[in-house]
PDB file of N, CA, C and O in Angstrom:
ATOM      1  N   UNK A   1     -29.956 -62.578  43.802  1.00  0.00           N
ATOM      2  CA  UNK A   1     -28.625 -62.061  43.510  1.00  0.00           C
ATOM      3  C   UNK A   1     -27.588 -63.130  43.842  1.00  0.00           C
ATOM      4  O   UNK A   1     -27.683 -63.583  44.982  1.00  0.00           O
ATOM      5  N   UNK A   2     -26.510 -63.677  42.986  1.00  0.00           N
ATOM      6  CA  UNK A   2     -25.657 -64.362  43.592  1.00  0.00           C
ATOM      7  C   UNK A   2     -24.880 -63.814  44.224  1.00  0.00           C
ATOM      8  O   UNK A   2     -24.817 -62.592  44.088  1.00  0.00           O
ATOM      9  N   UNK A   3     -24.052 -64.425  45.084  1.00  0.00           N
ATOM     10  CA  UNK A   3     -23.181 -64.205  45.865  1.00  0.00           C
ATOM     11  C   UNK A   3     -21.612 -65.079  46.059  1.00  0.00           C
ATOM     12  O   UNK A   3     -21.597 -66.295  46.249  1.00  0.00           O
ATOM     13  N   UNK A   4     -20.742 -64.508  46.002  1.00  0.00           N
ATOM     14  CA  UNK A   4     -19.903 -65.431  45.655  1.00  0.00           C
ATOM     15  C   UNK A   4     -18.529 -65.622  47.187  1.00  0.00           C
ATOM     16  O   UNK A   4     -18.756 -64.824  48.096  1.00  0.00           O
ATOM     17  N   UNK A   5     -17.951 -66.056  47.296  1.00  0.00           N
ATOM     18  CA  UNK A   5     -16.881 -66.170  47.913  1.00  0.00           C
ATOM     19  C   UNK A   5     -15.985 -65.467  47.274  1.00  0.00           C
ATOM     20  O   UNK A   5     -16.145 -65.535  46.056  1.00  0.00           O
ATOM     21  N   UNK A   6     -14.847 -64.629  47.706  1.00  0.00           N
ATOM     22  CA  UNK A   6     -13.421 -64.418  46.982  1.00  0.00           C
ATOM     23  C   UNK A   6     -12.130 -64.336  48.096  1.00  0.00           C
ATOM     24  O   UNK A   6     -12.057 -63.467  48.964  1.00  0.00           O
ATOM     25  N   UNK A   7     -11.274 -65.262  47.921  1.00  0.00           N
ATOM     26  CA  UNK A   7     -10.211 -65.021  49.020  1.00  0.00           C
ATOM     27  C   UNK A   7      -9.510 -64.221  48.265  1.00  0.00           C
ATOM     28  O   UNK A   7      -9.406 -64.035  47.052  1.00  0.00           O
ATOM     29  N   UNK A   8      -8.886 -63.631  49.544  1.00  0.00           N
ATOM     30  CA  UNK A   8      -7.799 -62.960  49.308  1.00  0.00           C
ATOM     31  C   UNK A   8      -7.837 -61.356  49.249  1.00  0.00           C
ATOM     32  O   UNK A   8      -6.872 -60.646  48.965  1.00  0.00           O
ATOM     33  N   UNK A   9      -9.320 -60.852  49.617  1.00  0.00           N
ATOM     34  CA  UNK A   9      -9.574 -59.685  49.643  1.00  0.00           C
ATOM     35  C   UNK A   9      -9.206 -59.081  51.278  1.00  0.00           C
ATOM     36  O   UNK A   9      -9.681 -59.505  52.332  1.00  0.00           O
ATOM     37  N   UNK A  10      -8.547 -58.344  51.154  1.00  0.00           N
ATOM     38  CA  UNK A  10      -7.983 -57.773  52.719  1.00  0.00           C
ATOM     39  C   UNK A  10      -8.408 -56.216  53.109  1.00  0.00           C
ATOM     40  O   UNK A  10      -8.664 -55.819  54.246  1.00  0.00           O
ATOM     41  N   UNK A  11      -8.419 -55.654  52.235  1.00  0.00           N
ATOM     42  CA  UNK A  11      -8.339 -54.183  52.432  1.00  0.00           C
ATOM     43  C   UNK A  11      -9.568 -53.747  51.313  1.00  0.00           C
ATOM     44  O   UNK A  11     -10.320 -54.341  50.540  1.00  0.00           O
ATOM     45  N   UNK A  12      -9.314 -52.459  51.683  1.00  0.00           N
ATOM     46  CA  UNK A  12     -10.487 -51.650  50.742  1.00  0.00           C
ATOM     47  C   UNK A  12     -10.115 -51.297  49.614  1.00  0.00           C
ATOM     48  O   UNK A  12     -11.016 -51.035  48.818  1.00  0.00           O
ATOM     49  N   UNK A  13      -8.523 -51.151  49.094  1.00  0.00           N
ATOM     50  CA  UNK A  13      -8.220 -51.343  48.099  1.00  0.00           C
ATOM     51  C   UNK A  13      -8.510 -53.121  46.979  1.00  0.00           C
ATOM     52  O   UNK A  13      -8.124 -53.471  45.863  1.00  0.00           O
ATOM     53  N   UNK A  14      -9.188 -53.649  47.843  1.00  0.00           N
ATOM     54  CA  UNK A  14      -9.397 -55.129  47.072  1.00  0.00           C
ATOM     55  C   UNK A  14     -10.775 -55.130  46.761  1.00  0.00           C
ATOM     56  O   UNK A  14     -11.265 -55.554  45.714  1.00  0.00           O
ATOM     57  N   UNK A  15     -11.366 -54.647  47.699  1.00  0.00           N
ATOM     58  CA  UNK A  15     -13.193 -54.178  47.625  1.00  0.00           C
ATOM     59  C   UNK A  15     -13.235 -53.149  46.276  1.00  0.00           C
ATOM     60  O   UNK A  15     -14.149 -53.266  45.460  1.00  0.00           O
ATOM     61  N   UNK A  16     -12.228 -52.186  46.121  1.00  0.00           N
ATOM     62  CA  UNK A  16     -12.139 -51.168  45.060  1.00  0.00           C
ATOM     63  C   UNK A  16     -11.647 -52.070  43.859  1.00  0.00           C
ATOM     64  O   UNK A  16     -11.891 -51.548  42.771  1.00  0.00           O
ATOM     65  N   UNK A  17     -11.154 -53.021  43.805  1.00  0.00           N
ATOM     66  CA  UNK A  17     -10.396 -53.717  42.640  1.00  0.00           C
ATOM     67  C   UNK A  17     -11.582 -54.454  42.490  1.00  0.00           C
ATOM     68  O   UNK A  17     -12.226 -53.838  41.641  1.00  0.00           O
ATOM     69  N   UNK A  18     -12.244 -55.471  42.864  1.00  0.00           N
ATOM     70  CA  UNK A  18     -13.234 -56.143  42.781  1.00  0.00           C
ATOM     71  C   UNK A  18     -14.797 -55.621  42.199  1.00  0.00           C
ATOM     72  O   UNK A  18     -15.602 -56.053  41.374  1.00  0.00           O
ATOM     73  N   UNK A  19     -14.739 -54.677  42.944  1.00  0.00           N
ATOM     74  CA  UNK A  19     -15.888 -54.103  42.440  1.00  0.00           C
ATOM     75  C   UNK A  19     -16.153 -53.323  40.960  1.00  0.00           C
ATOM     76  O   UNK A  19     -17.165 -53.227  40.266  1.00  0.00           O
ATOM     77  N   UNK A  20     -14.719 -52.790  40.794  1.00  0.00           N
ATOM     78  CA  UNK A  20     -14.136 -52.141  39.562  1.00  0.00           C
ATOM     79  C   UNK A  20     -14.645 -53.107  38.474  1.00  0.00           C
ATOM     80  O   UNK A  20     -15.577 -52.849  37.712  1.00  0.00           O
ATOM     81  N   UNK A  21     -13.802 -54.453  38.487  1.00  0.00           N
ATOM     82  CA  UNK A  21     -13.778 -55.279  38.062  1.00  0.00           C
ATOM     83  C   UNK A  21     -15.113 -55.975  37.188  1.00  0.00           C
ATOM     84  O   UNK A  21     -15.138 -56.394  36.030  1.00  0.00           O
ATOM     85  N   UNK A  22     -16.216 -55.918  38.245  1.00  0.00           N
ATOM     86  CA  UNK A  22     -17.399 -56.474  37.768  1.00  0.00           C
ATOM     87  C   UNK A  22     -17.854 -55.701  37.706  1.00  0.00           C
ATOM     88  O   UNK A  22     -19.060 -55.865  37.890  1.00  0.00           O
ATOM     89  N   UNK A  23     -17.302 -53.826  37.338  1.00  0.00           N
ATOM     90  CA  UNK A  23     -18.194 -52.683  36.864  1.00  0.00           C
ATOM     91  C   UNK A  23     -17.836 -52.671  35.312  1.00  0.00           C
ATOM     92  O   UNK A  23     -18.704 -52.442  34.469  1.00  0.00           O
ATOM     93  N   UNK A  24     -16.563 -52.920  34.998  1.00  0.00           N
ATOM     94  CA  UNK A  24     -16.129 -53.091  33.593  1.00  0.00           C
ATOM     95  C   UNK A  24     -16.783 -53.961  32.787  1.00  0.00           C
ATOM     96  O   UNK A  24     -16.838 -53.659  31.595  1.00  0.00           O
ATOM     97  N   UNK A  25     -17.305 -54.993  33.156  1.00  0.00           N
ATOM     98  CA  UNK A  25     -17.771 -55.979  32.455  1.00  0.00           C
ATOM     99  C   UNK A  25     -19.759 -55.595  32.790  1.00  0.00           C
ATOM    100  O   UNK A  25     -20.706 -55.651  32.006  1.00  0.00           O
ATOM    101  N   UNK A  26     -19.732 -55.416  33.509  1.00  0.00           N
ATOM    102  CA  UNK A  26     -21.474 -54.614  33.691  1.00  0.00           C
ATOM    103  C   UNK A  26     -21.447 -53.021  34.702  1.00  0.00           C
ATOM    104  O   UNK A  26     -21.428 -52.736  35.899  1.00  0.00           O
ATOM    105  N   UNK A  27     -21.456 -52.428  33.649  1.00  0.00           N
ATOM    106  CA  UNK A  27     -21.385 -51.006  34.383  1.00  0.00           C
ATOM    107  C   UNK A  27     -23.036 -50.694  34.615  1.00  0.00           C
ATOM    108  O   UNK A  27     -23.288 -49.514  34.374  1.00  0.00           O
ATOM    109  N   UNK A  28     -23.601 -51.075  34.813  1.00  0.00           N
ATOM    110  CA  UNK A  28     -25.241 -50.920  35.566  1.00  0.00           C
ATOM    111  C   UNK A  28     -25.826 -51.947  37.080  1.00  0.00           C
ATOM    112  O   UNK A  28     -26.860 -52.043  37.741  1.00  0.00           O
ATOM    113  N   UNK A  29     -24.185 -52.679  37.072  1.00  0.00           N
ATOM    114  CA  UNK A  29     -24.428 -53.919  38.264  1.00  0.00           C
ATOM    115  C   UNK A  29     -24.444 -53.168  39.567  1.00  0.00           C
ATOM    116  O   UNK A  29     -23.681 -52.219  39.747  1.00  0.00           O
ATOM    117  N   UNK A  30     -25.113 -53.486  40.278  1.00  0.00           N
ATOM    118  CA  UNK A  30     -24.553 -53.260  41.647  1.00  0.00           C
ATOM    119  C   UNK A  30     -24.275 -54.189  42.580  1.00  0.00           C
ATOM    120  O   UNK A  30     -25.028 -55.042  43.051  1.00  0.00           O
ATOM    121  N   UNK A  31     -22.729 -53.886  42.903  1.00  0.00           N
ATOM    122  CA  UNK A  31     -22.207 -54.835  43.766  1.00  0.00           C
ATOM    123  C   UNK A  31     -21.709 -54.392  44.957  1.00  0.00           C
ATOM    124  O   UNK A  31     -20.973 -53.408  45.029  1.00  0.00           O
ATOM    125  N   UNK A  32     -22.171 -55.265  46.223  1.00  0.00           N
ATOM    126  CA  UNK A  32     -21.845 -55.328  47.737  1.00  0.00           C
ATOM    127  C   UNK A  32     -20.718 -55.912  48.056  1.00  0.00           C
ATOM    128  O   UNK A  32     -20.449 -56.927  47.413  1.00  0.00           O
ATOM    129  N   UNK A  33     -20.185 -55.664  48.636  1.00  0.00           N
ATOM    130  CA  UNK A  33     -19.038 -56.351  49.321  1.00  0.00           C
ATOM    131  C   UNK A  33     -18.616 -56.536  50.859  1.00  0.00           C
ATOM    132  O   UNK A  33     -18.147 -55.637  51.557  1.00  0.00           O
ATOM    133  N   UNK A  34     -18.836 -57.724  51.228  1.00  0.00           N
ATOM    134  CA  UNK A  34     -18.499 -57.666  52.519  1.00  0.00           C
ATOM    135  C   UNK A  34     -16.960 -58.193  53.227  1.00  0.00           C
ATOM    136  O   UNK A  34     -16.677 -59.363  53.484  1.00  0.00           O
ATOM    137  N   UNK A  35     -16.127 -57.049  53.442  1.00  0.00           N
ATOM    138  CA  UNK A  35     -14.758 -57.772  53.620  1.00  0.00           C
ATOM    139  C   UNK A  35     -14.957 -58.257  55.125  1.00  0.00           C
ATOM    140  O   UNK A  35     -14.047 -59.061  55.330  1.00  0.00           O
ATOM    141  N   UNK A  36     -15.510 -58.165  55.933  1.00  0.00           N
ATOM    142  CA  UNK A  36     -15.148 -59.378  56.892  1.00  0.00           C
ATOM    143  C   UNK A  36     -15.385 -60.998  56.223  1.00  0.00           C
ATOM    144  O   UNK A  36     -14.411 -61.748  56.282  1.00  0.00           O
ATOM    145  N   UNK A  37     -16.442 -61.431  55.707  1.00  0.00           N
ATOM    146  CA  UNK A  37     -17.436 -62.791  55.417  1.00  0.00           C
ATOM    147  C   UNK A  37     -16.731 -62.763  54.280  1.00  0.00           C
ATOM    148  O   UNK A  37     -17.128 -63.779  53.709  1.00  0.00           O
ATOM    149  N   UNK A  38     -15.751 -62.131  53.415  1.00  0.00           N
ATOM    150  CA  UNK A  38     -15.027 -62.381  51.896  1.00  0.00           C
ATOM    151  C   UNK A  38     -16.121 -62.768  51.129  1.00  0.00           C
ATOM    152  O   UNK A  38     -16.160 -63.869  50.581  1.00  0.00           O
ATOM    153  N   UNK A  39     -17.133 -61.833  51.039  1.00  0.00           N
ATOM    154  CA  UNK A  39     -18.528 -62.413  50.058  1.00  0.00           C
ATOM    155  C   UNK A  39     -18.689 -61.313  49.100  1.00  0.00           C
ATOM    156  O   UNK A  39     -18.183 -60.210  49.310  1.00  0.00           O
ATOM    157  N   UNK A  40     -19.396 -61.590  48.027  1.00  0.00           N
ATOM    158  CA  UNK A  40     -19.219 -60.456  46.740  1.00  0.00           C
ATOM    159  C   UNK A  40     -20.907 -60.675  46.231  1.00  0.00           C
ATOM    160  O   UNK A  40     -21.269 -61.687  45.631  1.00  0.00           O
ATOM    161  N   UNK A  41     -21.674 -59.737  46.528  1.00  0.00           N
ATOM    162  CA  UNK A  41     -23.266 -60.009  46.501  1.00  0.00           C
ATOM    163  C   UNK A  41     -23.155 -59.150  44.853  1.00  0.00           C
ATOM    164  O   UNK A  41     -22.482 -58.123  44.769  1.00  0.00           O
ATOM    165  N   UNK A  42     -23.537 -59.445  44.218  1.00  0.00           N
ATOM    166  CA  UNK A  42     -23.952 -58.759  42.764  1.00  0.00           C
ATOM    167  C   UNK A  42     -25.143 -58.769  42.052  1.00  0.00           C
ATOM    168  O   UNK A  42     -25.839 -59.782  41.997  1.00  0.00           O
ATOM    169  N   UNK A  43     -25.440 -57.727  41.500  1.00  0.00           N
ATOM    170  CA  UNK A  43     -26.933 -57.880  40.899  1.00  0.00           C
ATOM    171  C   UNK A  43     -26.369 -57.274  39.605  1.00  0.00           C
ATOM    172  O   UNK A  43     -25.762 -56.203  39.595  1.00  0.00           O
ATOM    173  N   UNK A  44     -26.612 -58.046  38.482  1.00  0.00           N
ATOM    174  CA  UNK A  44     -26.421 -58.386  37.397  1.00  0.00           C
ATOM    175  C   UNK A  44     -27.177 -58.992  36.682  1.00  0.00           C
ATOM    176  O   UNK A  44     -27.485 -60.102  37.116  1.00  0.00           O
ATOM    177  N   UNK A  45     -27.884 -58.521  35.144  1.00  0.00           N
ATOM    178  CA  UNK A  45     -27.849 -59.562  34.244  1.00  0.00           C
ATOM    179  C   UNK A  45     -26.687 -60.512  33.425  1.00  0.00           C
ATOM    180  O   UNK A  45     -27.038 -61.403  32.651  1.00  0.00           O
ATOM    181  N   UNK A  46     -25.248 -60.197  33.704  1.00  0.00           N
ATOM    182  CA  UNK A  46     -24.732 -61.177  33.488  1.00  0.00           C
ATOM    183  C   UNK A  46     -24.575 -62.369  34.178  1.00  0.00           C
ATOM    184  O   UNK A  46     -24.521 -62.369  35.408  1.00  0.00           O
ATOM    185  N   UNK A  47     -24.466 -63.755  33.282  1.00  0.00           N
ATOM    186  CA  UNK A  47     -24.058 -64.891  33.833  1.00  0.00           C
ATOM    187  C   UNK A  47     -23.365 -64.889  34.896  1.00  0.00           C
ATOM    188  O   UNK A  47     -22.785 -63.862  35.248  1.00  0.00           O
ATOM    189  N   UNK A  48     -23.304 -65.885  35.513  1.00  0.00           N
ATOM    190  CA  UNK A  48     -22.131 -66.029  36.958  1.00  0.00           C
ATOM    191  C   UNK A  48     -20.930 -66.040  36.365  1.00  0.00           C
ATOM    192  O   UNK A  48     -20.061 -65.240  36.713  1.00  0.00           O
ATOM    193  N   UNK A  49     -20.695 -67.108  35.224  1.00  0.00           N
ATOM    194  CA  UNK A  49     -19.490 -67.240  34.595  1.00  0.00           C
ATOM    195  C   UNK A  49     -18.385 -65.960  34.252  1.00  0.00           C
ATOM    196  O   UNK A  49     -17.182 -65.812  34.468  1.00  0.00           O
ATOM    197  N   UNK A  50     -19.498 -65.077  33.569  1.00  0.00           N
ATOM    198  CA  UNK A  50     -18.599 -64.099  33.290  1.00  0.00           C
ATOM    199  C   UNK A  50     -17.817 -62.926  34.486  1.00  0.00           C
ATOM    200  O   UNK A  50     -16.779 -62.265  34.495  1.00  0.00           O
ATOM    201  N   UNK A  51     -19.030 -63.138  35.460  1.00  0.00           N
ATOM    202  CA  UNK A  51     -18.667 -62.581  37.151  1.00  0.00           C
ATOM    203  C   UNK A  51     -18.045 -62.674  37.891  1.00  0.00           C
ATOM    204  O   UNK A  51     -17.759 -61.846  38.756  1.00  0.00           O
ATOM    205  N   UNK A  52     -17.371 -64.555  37.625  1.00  0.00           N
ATOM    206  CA  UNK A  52     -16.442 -64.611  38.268  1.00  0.00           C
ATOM    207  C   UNK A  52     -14.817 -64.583  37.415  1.00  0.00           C
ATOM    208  O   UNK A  52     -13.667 -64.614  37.855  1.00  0.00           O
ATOM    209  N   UNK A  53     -15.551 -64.489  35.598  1.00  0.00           N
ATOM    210  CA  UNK A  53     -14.016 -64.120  35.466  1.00  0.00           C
ATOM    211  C   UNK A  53     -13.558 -63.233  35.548  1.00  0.00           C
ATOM    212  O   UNK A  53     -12.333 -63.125  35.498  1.00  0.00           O
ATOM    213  N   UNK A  54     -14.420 -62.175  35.719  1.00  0.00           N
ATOM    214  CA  UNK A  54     -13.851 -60.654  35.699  1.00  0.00           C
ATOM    215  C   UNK A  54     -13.464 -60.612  37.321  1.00  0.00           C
ATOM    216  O   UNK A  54     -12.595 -59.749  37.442  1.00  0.00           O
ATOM    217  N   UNK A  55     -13.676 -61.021  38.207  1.00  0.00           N
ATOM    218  CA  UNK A  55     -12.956 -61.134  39.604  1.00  0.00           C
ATOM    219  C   UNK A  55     -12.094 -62.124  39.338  1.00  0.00           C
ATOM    220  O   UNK A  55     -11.628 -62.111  40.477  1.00  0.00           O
ATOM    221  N   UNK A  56     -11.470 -62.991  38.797  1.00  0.00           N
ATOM    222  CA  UNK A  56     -10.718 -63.487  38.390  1.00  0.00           C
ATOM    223  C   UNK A  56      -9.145 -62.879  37.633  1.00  0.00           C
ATOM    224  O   UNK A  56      -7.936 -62.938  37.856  1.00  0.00           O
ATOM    225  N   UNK A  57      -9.969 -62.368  36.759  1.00  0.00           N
ATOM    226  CA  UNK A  57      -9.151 -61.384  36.146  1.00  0.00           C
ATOM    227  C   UNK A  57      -8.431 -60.482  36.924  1.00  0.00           C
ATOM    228  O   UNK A  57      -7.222 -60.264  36.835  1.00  0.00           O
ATOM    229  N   UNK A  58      -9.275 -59.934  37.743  1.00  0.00           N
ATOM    230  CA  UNK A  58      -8.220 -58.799  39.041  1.00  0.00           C
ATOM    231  C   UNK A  58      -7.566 -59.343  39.622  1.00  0.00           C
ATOM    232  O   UNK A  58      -7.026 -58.670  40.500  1.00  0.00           O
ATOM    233  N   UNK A  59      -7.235 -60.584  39.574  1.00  0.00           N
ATOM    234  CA  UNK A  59      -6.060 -61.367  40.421  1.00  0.00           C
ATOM    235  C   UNK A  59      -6.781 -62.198  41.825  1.00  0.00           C
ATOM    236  O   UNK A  59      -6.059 -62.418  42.798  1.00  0.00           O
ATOM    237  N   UNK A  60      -7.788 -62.495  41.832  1.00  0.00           N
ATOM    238  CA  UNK A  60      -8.642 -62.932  43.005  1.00  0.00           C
ATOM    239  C   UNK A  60      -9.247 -64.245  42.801  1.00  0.00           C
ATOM    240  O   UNK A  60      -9.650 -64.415  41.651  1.00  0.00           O
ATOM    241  N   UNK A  61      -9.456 -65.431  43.784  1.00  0.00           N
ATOM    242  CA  UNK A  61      -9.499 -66.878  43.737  1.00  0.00           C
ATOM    243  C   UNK A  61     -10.998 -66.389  44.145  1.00  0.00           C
ATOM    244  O   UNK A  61     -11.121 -65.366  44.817  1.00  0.00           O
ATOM    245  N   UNK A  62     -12.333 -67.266  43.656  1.00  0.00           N
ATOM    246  CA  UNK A  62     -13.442 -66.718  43.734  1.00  0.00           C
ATOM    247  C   UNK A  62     -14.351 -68.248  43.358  1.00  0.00           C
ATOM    248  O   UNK A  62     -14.305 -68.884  42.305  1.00  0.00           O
ATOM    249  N   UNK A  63     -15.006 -68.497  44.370  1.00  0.00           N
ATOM    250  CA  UNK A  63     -16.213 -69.604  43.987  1.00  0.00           C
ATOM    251  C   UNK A  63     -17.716 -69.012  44.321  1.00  0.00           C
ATOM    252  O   UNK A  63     -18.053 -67.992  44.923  1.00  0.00           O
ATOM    253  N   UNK A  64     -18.195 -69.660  43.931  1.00  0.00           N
ATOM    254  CA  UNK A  64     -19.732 -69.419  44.028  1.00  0.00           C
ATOM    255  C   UNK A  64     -20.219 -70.000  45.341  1.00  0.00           C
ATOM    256  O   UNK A  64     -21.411 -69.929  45.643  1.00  0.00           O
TER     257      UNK A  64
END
């Protein structure tokens, strides 16, 4: 599963935006989130690319 970095996640409303996020673009993914470590664990058959634009898209700075 990759796992990515994302700053800027603070609250559980950002865990809810994030996760949203890479449910729109794969609604069968399941994604973890850990807001202390700002890490975004996803299991997906989509690419990384598209994973991190859709956390991108929610307004969030995000590396692999």
């Amino acid at each position: 599963m990759p796992t990515f970095k994302v700053d800027g996640m603070t609250c559980g409303g950002c865990v809810r935006g994030v996760t949203n996020a890479i449910q729109r673009v794969d609604p069968q993914s399941t994604v973890h989130v850990d807001l202390a470590t700002k890490t975004v664990e996803v299991d997906s058959t989509l690419p990384s690319a598209q994973i991190v634009a859709a956390i991108k898209g929610a307004g969030f700075d995000v590396s692999e």
